[in-house]
Backbone as JSON, one array per atom type, in Angstrom:
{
  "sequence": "XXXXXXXXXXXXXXXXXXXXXXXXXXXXXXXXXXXXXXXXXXXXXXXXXXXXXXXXXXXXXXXXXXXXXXXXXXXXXXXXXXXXXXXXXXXXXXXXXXXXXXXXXXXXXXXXXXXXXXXXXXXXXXXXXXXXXXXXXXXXXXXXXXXXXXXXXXXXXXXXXXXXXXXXXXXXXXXXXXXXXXXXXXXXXXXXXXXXXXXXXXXXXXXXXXXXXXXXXXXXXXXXXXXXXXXXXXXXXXXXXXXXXXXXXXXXX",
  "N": [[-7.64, -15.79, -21.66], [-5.34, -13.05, -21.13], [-2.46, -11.56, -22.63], [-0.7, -10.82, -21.18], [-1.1, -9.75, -17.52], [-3.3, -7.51, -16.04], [-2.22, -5.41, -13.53], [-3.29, -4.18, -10.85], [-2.44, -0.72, -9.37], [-2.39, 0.88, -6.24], [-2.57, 4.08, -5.88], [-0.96, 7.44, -4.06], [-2.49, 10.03, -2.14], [-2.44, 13.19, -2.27], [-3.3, 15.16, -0.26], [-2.97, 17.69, 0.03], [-2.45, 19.07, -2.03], [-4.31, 17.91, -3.98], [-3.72, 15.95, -5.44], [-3.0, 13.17, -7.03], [-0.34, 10.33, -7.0], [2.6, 8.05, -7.93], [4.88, 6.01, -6.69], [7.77, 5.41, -8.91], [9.07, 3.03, -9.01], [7.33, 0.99, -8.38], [5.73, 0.26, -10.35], [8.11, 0.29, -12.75], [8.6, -2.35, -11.52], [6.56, -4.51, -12.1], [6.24, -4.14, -14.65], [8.74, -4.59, -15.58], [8.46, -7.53, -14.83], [6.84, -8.63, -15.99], [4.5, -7.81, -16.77], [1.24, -5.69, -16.77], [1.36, -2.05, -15.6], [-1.68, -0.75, -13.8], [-2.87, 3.1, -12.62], [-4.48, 2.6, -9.64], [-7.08, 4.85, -8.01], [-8.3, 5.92, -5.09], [-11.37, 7.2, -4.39], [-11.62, 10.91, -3.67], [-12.9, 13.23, -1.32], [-15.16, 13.93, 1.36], [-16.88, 11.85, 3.13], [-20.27, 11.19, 2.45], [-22.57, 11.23, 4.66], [-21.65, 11.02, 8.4], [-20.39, 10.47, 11.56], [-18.17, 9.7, 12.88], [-17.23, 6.97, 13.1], [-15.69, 4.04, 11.95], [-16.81, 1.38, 10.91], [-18.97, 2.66, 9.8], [-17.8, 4.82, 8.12], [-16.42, 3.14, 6.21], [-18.61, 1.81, 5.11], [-19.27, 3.84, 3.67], [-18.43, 3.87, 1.12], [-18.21, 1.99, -1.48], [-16.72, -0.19, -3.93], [-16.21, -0.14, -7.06], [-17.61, -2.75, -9.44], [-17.25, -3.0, -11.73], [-13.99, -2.65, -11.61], [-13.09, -5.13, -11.0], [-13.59, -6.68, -13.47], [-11.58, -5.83, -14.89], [-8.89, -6.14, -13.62], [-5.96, -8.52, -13.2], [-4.6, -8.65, -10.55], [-3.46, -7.16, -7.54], [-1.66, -4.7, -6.76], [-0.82, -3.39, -3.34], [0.57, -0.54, -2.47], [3.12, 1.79, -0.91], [2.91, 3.79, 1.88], [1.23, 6.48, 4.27], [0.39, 6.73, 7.66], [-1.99, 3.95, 8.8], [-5.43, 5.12, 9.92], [-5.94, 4.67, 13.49], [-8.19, 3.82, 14.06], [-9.59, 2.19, 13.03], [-8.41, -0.42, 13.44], [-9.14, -0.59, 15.82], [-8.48, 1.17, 18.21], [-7.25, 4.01, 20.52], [-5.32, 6.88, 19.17], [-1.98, 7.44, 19.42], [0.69, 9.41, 20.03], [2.76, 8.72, 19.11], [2.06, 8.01, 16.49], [1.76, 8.51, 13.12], [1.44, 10.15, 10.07], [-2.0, 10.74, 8.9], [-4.24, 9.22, 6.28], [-7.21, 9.53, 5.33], [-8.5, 9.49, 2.7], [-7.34, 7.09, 1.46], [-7.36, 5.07, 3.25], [-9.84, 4.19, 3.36], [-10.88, 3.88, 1.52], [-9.01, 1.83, 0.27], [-9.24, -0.26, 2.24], [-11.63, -1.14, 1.7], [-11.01, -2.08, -0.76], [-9.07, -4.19, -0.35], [-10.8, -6.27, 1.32], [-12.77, -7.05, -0.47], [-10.54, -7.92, -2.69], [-10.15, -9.57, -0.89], [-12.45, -11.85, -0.63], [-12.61, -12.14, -3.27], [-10.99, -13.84, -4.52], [-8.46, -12.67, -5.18], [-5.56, -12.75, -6.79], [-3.17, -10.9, -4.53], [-0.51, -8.58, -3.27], [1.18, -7.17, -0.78], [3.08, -4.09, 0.38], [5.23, -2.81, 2.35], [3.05, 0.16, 3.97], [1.37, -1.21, 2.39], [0.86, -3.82, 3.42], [0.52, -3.81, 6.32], [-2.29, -2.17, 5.57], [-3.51, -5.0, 4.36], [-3.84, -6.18, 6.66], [-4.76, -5.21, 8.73], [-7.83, -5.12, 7.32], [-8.2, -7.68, 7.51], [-8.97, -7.78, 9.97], [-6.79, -7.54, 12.13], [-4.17, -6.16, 14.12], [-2.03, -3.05, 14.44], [1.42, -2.2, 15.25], [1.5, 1.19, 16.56], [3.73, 2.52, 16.81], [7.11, 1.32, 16.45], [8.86, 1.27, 18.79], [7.38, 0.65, 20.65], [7.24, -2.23, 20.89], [8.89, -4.38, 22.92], [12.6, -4.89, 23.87], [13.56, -3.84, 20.97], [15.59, -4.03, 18.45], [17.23, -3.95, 16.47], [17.32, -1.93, 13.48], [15.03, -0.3, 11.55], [14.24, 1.63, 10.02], [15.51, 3.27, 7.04], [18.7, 3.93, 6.8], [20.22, 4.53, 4.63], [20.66, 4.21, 1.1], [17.76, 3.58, -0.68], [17.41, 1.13, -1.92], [19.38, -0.49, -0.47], [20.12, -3.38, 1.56], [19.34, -3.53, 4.7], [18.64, -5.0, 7.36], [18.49, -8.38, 8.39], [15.65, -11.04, 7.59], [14.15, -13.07, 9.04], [12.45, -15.99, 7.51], [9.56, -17.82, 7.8], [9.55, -21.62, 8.23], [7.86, -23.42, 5.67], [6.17, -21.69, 5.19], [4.37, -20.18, 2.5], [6.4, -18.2, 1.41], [8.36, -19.13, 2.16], [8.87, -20.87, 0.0], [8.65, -19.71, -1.99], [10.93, -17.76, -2.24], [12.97, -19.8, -1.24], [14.66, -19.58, 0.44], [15.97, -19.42, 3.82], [16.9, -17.02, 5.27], [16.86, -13.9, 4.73], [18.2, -10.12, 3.66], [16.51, -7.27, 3.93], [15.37, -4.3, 2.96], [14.34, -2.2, 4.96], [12.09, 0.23, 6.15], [10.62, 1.88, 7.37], [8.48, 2.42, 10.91], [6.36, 1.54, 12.09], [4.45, -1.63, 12.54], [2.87, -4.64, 11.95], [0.9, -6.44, 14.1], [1.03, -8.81, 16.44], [-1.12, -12.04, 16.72], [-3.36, -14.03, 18.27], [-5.99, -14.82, 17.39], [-5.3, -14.11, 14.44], [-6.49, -14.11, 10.8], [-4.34, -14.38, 8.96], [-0.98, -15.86, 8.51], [1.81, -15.16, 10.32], [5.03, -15.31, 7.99], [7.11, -14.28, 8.38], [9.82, -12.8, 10.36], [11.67, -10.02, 11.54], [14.98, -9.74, 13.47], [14.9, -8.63, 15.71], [12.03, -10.15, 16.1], [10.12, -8.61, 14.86], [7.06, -7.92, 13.11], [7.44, -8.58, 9.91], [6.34, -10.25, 7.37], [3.27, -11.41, 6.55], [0.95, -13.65, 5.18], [-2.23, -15.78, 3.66], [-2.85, -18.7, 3.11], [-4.15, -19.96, 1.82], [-5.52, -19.09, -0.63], [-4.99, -18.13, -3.47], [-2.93, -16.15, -3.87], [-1.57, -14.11, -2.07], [0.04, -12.1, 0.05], [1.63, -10.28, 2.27], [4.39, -8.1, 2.8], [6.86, -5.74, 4.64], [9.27, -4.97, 4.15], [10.67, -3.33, 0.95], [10.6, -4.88, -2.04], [9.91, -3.92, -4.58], [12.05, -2.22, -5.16], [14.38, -3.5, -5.32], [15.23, -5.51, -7.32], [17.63, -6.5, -8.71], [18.51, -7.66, -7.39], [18.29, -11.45, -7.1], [16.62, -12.88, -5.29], [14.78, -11.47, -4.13], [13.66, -10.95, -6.51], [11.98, -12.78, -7.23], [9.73, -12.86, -6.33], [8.29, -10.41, -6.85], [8.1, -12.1, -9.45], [6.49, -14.29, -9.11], [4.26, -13.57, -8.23], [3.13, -11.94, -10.45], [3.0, -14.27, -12.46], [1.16, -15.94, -11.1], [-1.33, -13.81, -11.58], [-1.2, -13.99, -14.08], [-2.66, -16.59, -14.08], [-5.17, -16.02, -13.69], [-7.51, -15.36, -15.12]],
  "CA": [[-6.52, -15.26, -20.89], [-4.95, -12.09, -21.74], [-1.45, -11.67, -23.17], [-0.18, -10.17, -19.89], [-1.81, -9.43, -16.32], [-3.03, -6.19, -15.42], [-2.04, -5.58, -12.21], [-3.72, -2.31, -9.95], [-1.54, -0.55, -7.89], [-2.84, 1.93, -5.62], [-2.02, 4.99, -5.75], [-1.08, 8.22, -3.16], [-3.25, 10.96, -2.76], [-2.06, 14.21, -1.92], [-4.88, 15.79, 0.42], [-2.88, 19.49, 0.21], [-2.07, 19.31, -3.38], [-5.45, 17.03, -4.54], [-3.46, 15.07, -6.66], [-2.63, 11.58, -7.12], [0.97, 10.5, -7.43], [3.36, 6.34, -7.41], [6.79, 6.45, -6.86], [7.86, 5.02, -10.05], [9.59, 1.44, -8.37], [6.27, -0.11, -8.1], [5.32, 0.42, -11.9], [8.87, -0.58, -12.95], [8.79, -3.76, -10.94], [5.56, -4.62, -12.69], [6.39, -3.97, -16.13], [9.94, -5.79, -16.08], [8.09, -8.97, -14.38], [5.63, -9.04, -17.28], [2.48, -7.2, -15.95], [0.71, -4.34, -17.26], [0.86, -1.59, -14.5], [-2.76, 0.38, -14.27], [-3.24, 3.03, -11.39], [-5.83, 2.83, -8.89], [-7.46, 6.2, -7.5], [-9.16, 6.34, -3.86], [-12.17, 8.43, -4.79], [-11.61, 11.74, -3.12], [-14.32, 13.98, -0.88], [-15.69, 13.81, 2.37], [-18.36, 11.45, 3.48], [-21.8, 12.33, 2.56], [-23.07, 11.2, 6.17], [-20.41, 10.72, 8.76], [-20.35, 10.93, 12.71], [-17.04, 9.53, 13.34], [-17.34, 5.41, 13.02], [-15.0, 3.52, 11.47], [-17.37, 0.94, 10.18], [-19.9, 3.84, 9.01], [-16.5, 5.49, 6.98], [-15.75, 2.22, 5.35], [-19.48, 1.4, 4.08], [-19.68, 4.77, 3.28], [-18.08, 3.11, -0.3], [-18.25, 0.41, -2.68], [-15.52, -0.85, -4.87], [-17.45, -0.34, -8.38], [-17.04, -4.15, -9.26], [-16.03, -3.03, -13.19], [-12.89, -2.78, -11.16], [-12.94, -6.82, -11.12], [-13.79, -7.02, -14.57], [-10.15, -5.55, -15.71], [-7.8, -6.48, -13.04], [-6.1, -9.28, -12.92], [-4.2, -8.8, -9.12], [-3.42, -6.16, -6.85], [-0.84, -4.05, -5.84], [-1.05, -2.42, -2.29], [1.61, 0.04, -2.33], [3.6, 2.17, 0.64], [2.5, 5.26, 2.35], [0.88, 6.65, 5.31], [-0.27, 5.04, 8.59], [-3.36, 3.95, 8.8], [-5.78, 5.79, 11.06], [-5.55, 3.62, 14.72], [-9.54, 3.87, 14.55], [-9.71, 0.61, 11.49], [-7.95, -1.55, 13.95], [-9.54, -0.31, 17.13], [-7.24, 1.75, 18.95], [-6.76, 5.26, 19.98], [-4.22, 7.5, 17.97], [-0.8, 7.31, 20.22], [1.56, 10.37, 19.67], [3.95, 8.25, 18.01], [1.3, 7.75, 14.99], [2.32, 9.56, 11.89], [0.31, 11.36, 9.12], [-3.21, 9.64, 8.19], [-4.63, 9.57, 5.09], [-9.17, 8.68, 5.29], [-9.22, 9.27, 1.3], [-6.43, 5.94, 1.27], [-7.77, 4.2, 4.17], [-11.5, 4.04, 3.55], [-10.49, 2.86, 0.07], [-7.98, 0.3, 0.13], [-9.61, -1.34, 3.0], [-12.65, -1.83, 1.25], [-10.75, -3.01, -1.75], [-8.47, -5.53, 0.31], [-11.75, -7.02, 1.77], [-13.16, -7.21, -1.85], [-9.95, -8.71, -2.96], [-9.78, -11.1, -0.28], [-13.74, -12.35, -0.89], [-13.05, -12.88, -4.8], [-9.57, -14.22, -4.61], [-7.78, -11.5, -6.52], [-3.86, -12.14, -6.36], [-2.49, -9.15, -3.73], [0.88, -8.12, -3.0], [1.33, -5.78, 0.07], [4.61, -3.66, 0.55], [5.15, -1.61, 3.79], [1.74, 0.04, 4.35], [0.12, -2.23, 2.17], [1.16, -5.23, 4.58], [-0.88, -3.3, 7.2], [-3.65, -2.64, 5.22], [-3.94, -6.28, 4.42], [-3.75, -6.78, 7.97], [-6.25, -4.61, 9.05], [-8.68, -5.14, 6.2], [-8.59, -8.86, 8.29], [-9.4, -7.82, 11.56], [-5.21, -7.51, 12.43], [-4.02, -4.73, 14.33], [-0.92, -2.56, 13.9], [1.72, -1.26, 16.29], [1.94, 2.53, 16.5], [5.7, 2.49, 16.98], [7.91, -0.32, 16.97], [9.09, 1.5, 19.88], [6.45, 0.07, 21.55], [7.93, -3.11, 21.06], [10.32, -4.95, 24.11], [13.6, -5.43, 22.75], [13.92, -3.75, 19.68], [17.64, -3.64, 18.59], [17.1, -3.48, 14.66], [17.01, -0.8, 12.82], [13.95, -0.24, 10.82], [14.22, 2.76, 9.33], [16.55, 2.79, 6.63], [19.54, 5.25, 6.84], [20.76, 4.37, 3.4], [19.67, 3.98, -0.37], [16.09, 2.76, -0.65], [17.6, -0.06, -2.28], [20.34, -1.39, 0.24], [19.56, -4.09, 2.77], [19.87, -3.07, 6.52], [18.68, -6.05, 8.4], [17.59, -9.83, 8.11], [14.53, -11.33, 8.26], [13.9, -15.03, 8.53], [11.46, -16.46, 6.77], [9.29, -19.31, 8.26], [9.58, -22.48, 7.45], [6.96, -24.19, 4.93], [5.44, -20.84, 4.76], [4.52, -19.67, 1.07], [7.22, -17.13, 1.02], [9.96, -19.84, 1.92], [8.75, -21.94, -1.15], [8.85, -18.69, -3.46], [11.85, -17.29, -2.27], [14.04, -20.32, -1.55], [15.48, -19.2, 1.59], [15.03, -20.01, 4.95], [16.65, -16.2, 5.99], [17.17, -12.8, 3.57], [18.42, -9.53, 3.66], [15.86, -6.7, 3.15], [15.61, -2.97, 3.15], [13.03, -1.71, 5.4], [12.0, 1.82, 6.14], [8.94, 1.85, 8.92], [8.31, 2.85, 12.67], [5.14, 0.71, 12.64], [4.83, -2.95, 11.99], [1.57, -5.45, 12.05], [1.05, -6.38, 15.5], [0.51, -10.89, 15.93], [-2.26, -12.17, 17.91], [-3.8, -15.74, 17.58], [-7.3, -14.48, 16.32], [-5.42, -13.37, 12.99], [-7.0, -14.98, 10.18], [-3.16, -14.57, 8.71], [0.26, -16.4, 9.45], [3.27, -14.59, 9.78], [5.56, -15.49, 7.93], [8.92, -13.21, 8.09], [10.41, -12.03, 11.29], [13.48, -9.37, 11.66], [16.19, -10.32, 14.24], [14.29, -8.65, 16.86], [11.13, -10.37, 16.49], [8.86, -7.62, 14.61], [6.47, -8.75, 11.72], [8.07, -8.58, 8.38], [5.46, -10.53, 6.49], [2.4, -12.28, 6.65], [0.28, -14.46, 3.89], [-2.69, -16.57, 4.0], [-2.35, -19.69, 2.23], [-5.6, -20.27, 1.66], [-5.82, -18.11, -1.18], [-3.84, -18.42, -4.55], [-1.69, -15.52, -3.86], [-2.23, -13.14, -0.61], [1.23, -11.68, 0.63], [2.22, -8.73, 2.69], [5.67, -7.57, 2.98], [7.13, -4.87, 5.51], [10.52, -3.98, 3.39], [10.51, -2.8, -0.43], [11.41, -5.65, -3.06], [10.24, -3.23, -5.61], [13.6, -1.54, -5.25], [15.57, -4.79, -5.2], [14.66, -6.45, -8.27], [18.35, -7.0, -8.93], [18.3, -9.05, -6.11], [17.17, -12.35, -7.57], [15.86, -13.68, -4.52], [13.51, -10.59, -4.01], [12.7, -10.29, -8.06], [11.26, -13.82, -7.04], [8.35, -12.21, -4.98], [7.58, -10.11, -7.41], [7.94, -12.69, -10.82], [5.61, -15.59, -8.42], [3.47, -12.73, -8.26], [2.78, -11.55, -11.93], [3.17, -15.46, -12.82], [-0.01, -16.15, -10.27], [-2.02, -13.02, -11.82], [-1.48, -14.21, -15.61], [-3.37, -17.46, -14.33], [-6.62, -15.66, -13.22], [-8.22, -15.45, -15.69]],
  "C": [[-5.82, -14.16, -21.69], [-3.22, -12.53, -21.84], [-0.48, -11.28, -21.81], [-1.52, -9.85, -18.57], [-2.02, -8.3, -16.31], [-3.28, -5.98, -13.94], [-2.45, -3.99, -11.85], [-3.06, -1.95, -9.16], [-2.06, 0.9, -7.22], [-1.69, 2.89, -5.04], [-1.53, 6.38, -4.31], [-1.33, 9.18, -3.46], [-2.8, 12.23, -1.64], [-3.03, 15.36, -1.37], [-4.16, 17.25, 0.45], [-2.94, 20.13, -1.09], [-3.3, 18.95, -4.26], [-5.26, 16.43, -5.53], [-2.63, 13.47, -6.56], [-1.3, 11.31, -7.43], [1.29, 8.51, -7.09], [4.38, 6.6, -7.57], [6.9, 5.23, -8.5], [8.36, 3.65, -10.07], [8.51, 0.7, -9.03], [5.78, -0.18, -9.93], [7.02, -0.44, -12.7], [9.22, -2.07, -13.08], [7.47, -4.54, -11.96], [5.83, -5.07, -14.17], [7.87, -5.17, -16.88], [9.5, -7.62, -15.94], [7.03, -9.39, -15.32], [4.52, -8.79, -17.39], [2.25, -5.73, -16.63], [0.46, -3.71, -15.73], [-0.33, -0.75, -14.55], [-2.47, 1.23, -12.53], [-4.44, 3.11, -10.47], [-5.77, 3.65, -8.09], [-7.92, 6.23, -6.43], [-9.65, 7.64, -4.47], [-11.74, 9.82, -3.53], [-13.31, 12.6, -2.68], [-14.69, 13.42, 0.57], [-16.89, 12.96, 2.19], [-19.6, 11.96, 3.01], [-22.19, 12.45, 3.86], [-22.44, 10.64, 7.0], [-20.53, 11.32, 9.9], [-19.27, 10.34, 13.39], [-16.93, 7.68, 13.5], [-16.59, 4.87, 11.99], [-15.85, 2.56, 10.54], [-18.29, 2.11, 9.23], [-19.18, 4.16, 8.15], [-16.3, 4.46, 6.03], [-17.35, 1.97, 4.42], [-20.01, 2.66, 3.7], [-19.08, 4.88, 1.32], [-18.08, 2.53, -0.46], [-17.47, 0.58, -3.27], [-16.54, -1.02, -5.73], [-16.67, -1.86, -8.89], [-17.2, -3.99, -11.37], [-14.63, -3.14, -12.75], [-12.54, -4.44, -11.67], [-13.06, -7.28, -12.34], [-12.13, -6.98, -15.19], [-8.62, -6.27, -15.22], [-7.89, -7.89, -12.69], [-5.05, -9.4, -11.11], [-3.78, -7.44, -9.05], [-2.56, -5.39, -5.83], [-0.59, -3.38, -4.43], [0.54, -1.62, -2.2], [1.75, 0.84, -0.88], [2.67, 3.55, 1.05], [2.12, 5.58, 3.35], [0.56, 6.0, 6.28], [-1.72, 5.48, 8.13], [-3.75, 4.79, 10.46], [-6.12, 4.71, 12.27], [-7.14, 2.93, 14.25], [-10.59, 2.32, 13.68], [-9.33, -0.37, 12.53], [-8.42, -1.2, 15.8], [-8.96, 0.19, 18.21], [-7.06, 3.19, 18.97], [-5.27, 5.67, 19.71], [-3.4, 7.83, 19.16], [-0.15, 8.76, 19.66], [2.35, 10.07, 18.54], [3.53, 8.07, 16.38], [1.53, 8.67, 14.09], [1.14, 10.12, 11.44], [-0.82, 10.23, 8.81], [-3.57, 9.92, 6.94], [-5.98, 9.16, 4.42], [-8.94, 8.86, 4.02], [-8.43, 7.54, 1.29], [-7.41, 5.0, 2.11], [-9.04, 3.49, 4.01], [-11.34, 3.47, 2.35], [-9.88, 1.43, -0.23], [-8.61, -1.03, 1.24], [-10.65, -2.01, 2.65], [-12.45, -2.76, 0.09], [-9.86, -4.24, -1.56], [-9.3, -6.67, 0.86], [-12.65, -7.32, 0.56], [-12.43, -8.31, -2.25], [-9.78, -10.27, -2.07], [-11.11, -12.15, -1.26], [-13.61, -13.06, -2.64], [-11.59, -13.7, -5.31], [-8.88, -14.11, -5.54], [-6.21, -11.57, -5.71], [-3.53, -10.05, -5.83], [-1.31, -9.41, -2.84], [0.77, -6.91, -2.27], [2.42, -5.27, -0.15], [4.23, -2.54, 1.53], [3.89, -1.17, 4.19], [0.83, -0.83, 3.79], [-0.03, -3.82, 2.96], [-0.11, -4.65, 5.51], [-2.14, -3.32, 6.45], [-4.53, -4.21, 4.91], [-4.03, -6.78, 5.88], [-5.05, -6.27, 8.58], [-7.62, -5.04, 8.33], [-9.3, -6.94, 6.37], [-9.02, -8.71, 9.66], [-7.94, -7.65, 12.7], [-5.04, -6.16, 13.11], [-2.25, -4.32, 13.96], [0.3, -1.74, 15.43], [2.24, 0.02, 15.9], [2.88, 3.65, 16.08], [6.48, 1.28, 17.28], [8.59, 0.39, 18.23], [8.53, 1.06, 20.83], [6.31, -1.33, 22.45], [9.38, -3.72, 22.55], [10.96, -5.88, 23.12], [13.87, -5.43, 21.56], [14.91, -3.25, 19.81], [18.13, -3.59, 17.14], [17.11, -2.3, 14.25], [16.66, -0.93, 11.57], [13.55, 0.76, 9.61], [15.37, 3.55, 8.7], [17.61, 4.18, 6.47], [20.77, 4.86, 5.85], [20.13, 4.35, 2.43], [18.92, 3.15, -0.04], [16.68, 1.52, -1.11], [18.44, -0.93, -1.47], [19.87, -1.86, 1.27], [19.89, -3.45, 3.78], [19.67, -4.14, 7.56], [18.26, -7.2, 8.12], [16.4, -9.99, 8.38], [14.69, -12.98, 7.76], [12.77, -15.71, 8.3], [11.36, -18.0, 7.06], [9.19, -20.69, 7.36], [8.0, -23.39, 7.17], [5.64, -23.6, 4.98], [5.66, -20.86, 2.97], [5.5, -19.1, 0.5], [8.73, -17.82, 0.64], [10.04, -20.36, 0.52], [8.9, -20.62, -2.02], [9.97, -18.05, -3.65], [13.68, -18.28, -1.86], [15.24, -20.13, -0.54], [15.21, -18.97, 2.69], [15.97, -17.85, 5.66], [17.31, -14.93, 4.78], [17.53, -11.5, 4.37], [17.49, -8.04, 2.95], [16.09, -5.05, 3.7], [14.53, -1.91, 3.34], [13.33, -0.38, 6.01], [10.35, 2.12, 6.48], [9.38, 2.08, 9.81], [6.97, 2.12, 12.88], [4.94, -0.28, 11.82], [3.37, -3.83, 12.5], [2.04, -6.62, 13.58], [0.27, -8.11, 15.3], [-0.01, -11.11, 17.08], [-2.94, -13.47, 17.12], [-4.96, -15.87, 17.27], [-6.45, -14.21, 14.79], [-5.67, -14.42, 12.04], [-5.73, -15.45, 9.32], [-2.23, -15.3, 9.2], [1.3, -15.59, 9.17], [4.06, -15.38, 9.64], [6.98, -15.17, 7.25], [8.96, -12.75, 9.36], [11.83, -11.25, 11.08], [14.17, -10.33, 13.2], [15.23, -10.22, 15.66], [12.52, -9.11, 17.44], [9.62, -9.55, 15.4], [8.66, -8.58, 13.37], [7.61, -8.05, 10.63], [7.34, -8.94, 7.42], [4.66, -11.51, 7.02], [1.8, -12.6, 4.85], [-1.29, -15.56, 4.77], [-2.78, -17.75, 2.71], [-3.43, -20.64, 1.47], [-6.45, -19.82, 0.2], [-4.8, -18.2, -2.29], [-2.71, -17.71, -4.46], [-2.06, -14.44, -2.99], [-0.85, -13.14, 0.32], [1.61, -10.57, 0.93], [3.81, -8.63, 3.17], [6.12, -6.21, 3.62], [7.9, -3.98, 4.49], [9.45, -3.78, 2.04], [11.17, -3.96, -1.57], [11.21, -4.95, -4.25], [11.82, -2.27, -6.27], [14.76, -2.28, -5.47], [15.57, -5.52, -5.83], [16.22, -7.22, -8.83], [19.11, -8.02, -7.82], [17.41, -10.54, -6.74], [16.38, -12.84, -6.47], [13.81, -12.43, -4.34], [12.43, -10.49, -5.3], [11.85, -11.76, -7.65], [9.83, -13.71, -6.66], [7.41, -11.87, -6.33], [6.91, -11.18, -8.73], [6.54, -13.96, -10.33], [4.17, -14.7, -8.64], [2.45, -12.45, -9.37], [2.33, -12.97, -12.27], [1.65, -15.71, -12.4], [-1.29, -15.14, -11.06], [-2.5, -13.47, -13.56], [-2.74, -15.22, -15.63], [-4.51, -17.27, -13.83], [-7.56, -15.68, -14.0], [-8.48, -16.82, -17.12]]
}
């Protein structure tokens, strides 16, 4: 067992600029909770052979499995939507910016991680990708939603709560966080869409119903999160997420 975890956090790749960039939270959060942060790259480049298939795009890579040798769990960090075409769905207006170098990557390494049961921590898009990367779909726009009366999209510091979410009971999340309802600080327009094929359970709703978090429990440590607890670490209930997290990753190996 190593002296600390190293935890991968995937990175964002700047398809105008061709450069890789992490907001600096997610490395922070990491480092204070006792984890070595490394980052992980989505190879860049077009397809070699590629006629528009979603499955074709995804086995059009492998996850080099030295990856698995180093890391001990797995960050999914925030960023773009995913493209509709992963979760079977065409692209709505309301769908934001895509990002195939991210997508074709992370999904292959969330379906990796699931298969070898590599502690993973979603946050905002990485919730989706863990969702997708199960067979989960995503909605577009929470506009899409009947009866949304939340507000999702945060019109304050990244760090200040804006709405509740209640956290199910004798889910994973309640037992790690100790509270049957929290205060988090989310900043989305599209939210993981619940359907009774998902191999997941949600467990976090906001006020009006939308996902907030899922987990499967099946799995030593496999948690997606909507808001940002990287930003909220002085929040003990949230640094909880992360410290269960690191804690879970030390014992992998």
């Amino acid at each position: 067992m190593r002296a600390k975890p190293v935890i991968g956090i995937t990175t964002d790749y700047d398809m105008q600029e061709n450069r890789y960039y992490l907001r600096e939270e997610y490395e922070k959060a990491v480092v204070e909770c006792g984890g070595i942060p490394v980052g992980i790259f989505a190879p860049a480049g077009r397809p070699v052979q590629w006629s528009g298939g979603a499955e074709q795009l995804l086995e059009d890579y492998t996850v080099d499995n030295t990856l698995w040798e180093v890391l001990d769990g797995i960050l999914f960090s925030g960023g773009e939507d995913i493209d509709p075409m992963f979760y079977r769905e065409k692209t709505r207006q309301e769908n934001g910016e895509i990002n195939p170098i991210r997508d074709r990557y992370e999904l292959n390494l969330a379906r990796e991680a699931m298969a070898r049961d590599i502690p993973c921590l979603g946050i905002c898009r990485g919730i989706q990708v863990m969702a997708v990367a199960c067979g989960g779909g995503i909605w577009q726009d929470l506009a899409m939603l009947d009866g949304l009366r939340v507000q999702h999209k945060g019109k304050a510091p990244n760090w200040y709560p804006i709405h509740s979410v209640r956290v199910e009971e004798g889910s994973r999340l309640a037992e790690i966080l100790g509270e049957s309802q929290i205060r988090v600080n989310s900043s989305h327009h599209q939210a993981v869409r619940e359907s009774r094929e998902d191999r997941y359970r949600v467990s976090g709703r906001a006020e009006d119903l939308a996902v907030e978090a899922i987990e499967m429990c099946d799995l030593r440590f496999w948690i997606g999160v909507q808001w940002h607890p990287e930003r909220m670490l002085h929040d003990p209930i949230q640094r909880r997420l992360f410290q269960v997290f690191i804690d879970t990753c030390s014992t992998t190996r």
